[in-house]
Residue frames relative to the residue before (quaternion, step in Angstrom):
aa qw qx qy qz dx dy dz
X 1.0000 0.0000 0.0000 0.0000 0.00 0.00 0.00
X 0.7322 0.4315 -0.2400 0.4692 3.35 0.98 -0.70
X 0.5841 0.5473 -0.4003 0.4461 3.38 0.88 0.13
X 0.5087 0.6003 -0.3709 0.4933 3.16 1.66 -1.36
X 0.7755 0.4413 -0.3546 0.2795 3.50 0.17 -1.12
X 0.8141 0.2679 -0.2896 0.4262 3.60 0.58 -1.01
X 0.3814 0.5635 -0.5845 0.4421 3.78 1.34 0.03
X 0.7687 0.3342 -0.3695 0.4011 4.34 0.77 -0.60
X 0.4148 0.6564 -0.3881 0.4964 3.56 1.38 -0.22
X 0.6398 0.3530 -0.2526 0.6343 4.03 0.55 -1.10
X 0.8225 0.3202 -0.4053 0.2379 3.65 0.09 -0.04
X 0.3942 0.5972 -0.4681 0.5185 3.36 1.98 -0.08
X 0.5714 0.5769 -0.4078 0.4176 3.61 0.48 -1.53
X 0.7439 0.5526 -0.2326 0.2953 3.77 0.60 -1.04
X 0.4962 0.5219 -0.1658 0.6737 3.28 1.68 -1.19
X 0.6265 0.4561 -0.4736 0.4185 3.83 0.15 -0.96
X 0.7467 0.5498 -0.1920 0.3214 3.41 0.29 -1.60
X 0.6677 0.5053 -0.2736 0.4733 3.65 1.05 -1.29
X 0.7450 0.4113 -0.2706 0.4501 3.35 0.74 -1.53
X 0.6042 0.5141 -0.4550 0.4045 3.87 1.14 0.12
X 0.3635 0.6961 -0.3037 0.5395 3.56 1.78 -0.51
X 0.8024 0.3187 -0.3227 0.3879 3.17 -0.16 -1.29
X 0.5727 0.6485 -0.3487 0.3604 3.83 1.11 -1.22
X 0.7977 0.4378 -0.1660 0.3800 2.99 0.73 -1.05
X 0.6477 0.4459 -0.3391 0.5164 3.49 1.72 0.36
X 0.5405 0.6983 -0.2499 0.3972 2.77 1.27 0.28
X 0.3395 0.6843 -0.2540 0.5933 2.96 2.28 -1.25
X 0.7179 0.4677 -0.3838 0.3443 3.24 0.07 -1.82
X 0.7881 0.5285 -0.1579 0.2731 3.33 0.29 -1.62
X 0.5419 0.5372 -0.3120 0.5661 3.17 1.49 -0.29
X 0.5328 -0.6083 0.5450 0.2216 3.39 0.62 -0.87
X 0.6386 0.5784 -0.3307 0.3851 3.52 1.38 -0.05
X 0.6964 0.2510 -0.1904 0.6448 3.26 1.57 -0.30
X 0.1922 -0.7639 0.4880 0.3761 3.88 -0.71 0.22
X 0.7646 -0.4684 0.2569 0.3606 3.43 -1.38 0.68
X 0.6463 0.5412 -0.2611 0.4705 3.58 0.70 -0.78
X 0.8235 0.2288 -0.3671 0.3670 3.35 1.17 -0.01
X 0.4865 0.6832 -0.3126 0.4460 2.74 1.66 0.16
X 0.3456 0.7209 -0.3076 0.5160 3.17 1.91 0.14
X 0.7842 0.3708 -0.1063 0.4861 3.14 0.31 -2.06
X 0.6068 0.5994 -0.3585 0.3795 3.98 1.02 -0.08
X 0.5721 0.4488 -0.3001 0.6175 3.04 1.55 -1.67
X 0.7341 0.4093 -0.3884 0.3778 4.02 -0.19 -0.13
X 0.5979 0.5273 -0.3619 0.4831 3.12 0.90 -0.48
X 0.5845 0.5308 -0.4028 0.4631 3.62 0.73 -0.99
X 0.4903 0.6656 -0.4324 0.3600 3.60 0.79 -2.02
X 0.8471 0.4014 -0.0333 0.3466 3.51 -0.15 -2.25
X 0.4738 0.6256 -0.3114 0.5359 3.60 1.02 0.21
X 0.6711 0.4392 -0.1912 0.5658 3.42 1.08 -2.08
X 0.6972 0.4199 -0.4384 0.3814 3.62 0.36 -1.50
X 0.5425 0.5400 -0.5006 0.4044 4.16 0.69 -1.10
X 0.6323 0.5889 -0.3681 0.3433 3.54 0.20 -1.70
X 0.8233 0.3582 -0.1871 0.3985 3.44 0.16 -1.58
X 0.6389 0.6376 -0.3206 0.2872 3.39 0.86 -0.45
X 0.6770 0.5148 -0.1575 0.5019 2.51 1.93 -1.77
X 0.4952 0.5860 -0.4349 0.4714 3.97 1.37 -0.17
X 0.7846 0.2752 -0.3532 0.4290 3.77 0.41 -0.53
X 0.4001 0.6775 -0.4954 0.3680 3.46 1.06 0.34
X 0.5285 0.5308 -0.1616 0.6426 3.35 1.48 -1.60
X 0.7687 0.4091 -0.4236 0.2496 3.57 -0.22 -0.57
């Protein structure tokens, strides 16, 4: 059960993350953000997740 739960927890986390991806290319495409920062966001997010996750199996 508890796998069930965070194996669906890691896949919301997954959806959260893409469907913020996608927003933010979209910005681009619109023209409301330029691309170059929308770079430095989508990495920035990246490096946040990689801390996050790293810092969960530390804990685990």
């Amino acid at each position: 059960m508890r796998k069930d739960l965070s194996r669906a927890f890691d896949d919301l986390k997954s959806a959260v993350i893409s469907a913020n991806f996608l927003i933010l290319d979209l910005l681009a495409m619109k023209k409301l953000i330029k691309e170059g920062k929308v770079n430095i966001v989508k990495s920035e997010i990246a490096r946040v997740i990689s801390a996050a996750q790293s810092a969960e199996k530390g804990e685990a």
